[in-house]
N, C-alpha and C positions, 0 to 999 in steps of 0.2 A: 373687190379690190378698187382701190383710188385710185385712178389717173390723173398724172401731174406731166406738163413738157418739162419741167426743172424742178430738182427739191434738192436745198442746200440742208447739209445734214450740220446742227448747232448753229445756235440761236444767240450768236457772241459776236463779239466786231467786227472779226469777217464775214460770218454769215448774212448779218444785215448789210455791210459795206456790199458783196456781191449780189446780192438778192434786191436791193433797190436799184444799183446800177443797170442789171439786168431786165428787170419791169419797165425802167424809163425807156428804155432805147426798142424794146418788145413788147408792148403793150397787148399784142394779140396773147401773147405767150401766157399760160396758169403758173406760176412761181409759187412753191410753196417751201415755208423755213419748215424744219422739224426739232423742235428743242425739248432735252429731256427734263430741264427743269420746268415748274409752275410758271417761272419766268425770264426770260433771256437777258443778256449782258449784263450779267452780275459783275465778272470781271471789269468791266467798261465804270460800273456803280461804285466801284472801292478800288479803281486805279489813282496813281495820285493822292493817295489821303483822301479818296474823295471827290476830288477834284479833275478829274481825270486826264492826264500828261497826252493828250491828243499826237503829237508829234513832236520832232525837237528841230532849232532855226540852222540846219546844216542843206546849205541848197546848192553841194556842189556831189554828185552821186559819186565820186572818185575817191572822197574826205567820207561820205555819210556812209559806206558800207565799211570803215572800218571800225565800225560800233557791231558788228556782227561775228563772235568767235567763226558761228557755222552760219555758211550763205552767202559770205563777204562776194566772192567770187560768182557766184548764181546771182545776186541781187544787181550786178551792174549796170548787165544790159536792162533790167527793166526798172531802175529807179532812173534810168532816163526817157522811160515815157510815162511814169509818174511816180513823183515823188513828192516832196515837202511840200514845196508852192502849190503844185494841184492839191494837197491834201488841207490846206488854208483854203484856196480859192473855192473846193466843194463847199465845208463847213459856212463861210461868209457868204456864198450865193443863196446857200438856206437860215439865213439870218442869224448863225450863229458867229456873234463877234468873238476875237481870239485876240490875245496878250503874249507877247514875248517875252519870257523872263531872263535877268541877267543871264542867268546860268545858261540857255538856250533852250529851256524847257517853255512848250508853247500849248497852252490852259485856257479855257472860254473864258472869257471874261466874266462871266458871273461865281467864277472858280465853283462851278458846282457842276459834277459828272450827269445831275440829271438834266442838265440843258442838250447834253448830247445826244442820252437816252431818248427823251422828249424829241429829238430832232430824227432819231430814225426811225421811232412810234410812228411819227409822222407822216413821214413819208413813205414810209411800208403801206399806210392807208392808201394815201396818195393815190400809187400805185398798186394798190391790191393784190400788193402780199400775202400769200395766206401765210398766219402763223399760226403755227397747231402744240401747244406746250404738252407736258405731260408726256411725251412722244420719245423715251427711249430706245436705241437703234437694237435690236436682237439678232436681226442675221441682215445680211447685203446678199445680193447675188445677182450674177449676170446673166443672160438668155436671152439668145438672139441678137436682138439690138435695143433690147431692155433692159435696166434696173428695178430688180423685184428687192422689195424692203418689208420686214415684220417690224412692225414696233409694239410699243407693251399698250397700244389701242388702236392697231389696227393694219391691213395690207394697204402696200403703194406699189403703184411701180411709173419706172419717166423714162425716158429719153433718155437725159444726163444727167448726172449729180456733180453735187459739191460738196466737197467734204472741209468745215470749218472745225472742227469739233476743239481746235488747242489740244493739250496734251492728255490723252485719254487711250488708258494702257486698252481697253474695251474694243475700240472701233481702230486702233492700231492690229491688235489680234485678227477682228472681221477682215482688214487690206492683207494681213498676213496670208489670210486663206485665200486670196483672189489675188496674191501671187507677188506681192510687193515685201519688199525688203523695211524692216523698219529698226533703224539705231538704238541700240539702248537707252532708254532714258534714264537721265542722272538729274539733281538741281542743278541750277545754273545762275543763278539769283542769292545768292542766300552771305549771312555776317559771320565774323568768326567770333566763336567761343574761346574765351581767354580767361583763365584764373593767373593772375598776375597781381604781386603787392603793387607792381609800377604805379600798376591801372588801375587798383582798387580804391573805390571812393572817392571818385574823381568822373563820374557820369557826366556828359553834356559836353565835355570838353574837345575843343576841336583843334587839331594842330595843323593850318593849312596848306603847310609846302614840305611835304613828307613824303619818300620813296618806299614802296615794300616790296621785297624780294620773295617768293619761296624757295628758301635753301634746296639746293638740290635738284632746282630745274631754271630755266631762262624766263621763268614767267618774275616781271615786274610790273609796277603799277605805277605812275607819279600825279599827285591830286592829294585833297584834303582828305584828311582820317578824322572820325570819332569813335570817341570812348564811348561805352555804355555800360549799361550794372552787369551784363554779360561775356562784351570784350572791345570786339573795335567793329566799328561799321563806315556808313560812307563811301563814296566813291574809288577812293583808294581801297577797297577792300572789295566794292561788288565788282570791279573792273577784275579784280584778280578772281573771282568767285566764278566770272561768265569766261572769260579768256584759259582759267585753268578747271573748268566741270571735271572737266573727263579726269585731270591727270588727279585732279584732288582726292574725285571719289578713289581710284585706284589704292589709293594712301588710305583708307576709310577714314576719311576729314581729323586724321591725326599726321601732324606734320608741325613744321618751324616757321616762322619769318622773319626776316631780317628787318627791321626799321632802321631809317635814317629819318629822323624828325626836324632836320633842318637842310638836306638837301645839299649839305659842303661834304666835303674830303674827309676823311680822318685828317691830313694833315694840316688842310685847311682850317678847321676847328683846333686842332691840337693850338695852332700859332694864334689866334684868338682869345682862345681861355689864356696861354701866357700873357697875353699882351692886359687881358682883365685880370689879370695877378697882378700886374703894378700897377695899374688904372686905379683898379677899386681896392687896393690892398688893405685897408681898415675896415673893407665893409663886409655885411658875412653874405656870402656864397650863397645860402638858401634864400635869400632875399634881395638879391641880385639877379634877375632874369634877365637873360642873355638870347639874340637869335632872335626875339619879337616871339618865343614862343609864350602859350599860354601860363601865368602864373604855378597853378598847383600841379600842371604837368613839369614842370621848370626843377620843381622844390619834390616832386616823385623821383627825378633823377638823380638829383643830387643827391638825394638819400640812398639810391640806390649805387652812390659809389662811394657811398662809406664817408660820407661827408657829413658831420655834425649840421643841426639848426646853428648852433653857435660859430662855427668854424670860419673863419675872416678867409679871403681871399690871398694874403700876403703868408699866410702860413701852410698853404697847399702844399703837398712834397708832388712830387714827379708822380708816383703810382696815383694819388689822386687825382692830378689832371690828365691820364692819361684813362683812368676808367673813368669819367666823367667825358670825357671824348666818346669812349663806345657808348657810351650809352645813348648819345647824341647821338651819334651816326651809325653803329651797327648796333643795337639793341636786339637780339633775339628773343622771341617769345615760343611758347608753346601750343598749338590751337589745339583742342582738345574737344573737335564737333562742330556744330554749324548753324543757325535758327537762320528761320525764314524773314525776309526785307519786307518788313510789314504784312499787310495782306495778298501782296504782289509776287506768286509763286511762279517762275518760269522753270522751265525743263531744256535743258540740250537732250537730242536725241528726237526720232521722228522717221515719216518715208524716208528714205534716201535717196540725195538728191540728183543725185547720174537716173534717177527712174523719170524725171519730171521734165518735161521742156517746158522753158523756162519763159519761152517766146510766150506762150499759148499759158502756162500754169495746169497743161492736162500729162494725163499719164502716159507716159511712152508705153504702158504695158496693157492699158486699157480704154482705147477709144470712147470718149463720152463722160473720162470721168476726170476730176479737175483738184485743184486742191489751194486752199488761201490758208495763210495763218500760220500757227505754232505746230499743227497736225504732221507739217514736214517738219525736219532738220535742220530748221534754222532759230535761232534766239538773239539776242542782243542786249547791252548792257541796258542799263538802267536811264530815265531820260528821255521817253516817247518813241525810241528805236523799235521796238516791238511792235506799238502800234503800227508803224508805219509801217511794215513790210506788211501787215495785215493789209491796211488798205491798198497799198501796190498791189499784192498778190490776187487782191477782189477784186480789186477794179482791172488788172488784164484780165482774170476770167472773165469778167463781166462783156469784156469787148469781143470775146473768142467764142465762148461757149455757143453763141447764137448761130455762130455762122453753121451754113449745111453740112 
């Protein structure tokens, strides 16, 4: 059997995040990662396009836990002993420079995921990490004031553990038998599937100031929408996708939503299209885009309210400008399923988090043993949020786990 003082279980961004802050400040200590792939932070290799979304420019913890469906409330007290700015000022101490982009999303400046990679290769050396790949977990178990671990090569047993592992129904099951509650997992991340003539053949198009509703519950969203050959994705759609996981799956990802693609009233707009009845009354209607919205989505609605290509503005009757209104502003659609936001698969669901102190990041129900990452019941939109509660969550274990 291996003796290790610490073995963080998964070899992914919290694993590394806790397992070098750990080394640094305990150098006496043996840390060893244990990852079931050939090779660890794959997720971290194809976050971002790529590029990997490090974290996002929100450096007030009050504002930044409301990017969190589940956790908002767990995450406050400890994104005030670290959060954004530690998580730049780590990155830039080890020479990886960092870019703010408009949108808040904050990316190495060489926009490539393996500068990160490379940056905790590094330093796992550094600090003499052991990482042992190949290493999928088989059983956990507790005795004494030890953890005994099989893997598929070989016995451990430590001190304490850490469990980074992200969403992994396997080592959910193992906490299950050692007495911990864990949430159903559902997606949390993911686009809606739309078959609509609105939106057919019109891919890439973006309408930026757009509200969506799902009929039938309080969940909305307001932010830019995209079409795709699928249905509609974008922010406007993942915000609803992490905010409504639970209620959606309930629904089996078949439900409605309401679009407003211009963000006015019905009535608002209704006195608008009139006032472009006599403005533009010679000119035809499908070729007249109104609202600053995108052309072919402009000329999708107008057709969709019975309006010829030909049709002049001065000869609209009442019912035409009044469905031409809905369709502006309350357009319902049908979602009909769900695909995943690129390679970027996140899960609601996880420990539960009344089991965790939140001070510490270890279990209330098992002394010695810890938790960072997605492994608990926390997720977050889209936009470096995810990341970050990774590193929060590594880096207080990383501070606690040491002590006697």
């Amino acid at each position: 059997m291996i003796e290790k003082d610490i073995i963080i279980i998964g070899g992914g961004a919290a694993g590394f995040f806790a397992a070098i802050n750990i080394a640094k400040q305990a150098p006496h200590l043996n840390v060893a990662i244990l990852e079931r792939g050939q090779t660890g932070l794959a997720k971290v290799k194809v976050s971002g396009g790529g590029r990997c979304n490090v974290t996002h420019a929100e450096f007030i913890p009050s504002e930044l836990v409301q990017n969190y469906p589940r956790g908002e409330r767990e995450l406050l007290g400890p994104f005030h002993q670290f959060m954004t700015g530690d998580t730049m000022a780590w990155f830039e101490e080890r020479g990886v420079a960092l870019n703010i982009e408009e949108d808040g999303r904050i990316f190495p400046a060489s926009n490539s995921s393996q500068t990160i990679i490379d940056c905790f290769l590094s330093e796992a050396e550094q600090y003499k990490v052991d990482i042992l790949y190949s290493h999928a977990l088989k059983t956990l178990t507790h005795k004494g004031n030890q953890f005994q671990l099989d893997t598929t090569q070989g016995h451990f047993c430590a001190n304490k553990i850490v469990i980074a592992t992200g969403s992994n129904a396997k080592i959910w099951d193992l906490l299950e038998g050692l007495g911990h509650k864990v949430a159903q997992a559902v997606p949390s991340l993911f686009t809606f599937k739309i078959n609509d003539a609105r939106i057919k053949d019109i891919p890439g198009v973006v309408a930026e100031q757009v509200e969506v509703k799902i009929l039938g519950t309080n969940l909305h969203s307001e932010a830019p929408l995209l079409i795709t050959h699928w249905g509609m994705s974008a922010p406007a759609i993942l915000k609803l996708s992490a905010f409504g996981a639970l209620e959606i799956a309930k629904r089996d990802y078949q439900f409605q939503i309401q679009v407003n693609f211009i963000r006015e009233s019905f009535n608002d707009c209704l006195e608008a299209l009139k006032h472009s009845k006599l403005a533009l009354a010679k000119k035809a209607v499908f070729k007249s885009t109104q609202f600053n919205l995108p052309k072919r989505l402009w000329q999708k609605l107008v057709l969709a309210a019975h309006i010829s290509e030909e049709g002049r503005w001065a000869d609209l009757n009442k019912i035409q400008i009044e469905a031409l209104t809905r369709e502006l502003t309350q357009a319902v659609f049908h979602v009909q399923g769900k695909t995943t936001f690129k390679e970027e698969f996140v899960t609601a669901g996880g420990i539960a988090l009344n089991e965790i102190n939140f001070k510490t990041f270890e279990s209330k129900r098992m002394p010695g043993l810890y938790f960072a990452g997605e492994v608990l019941d926390i997720d977050a939109i889209t936009g470096g949020f995810n990341f970050q509660n990774a590193w929060t969550g590594a880096y207080i274990v990383s501070q606690n786990i040491t002590k006697p």
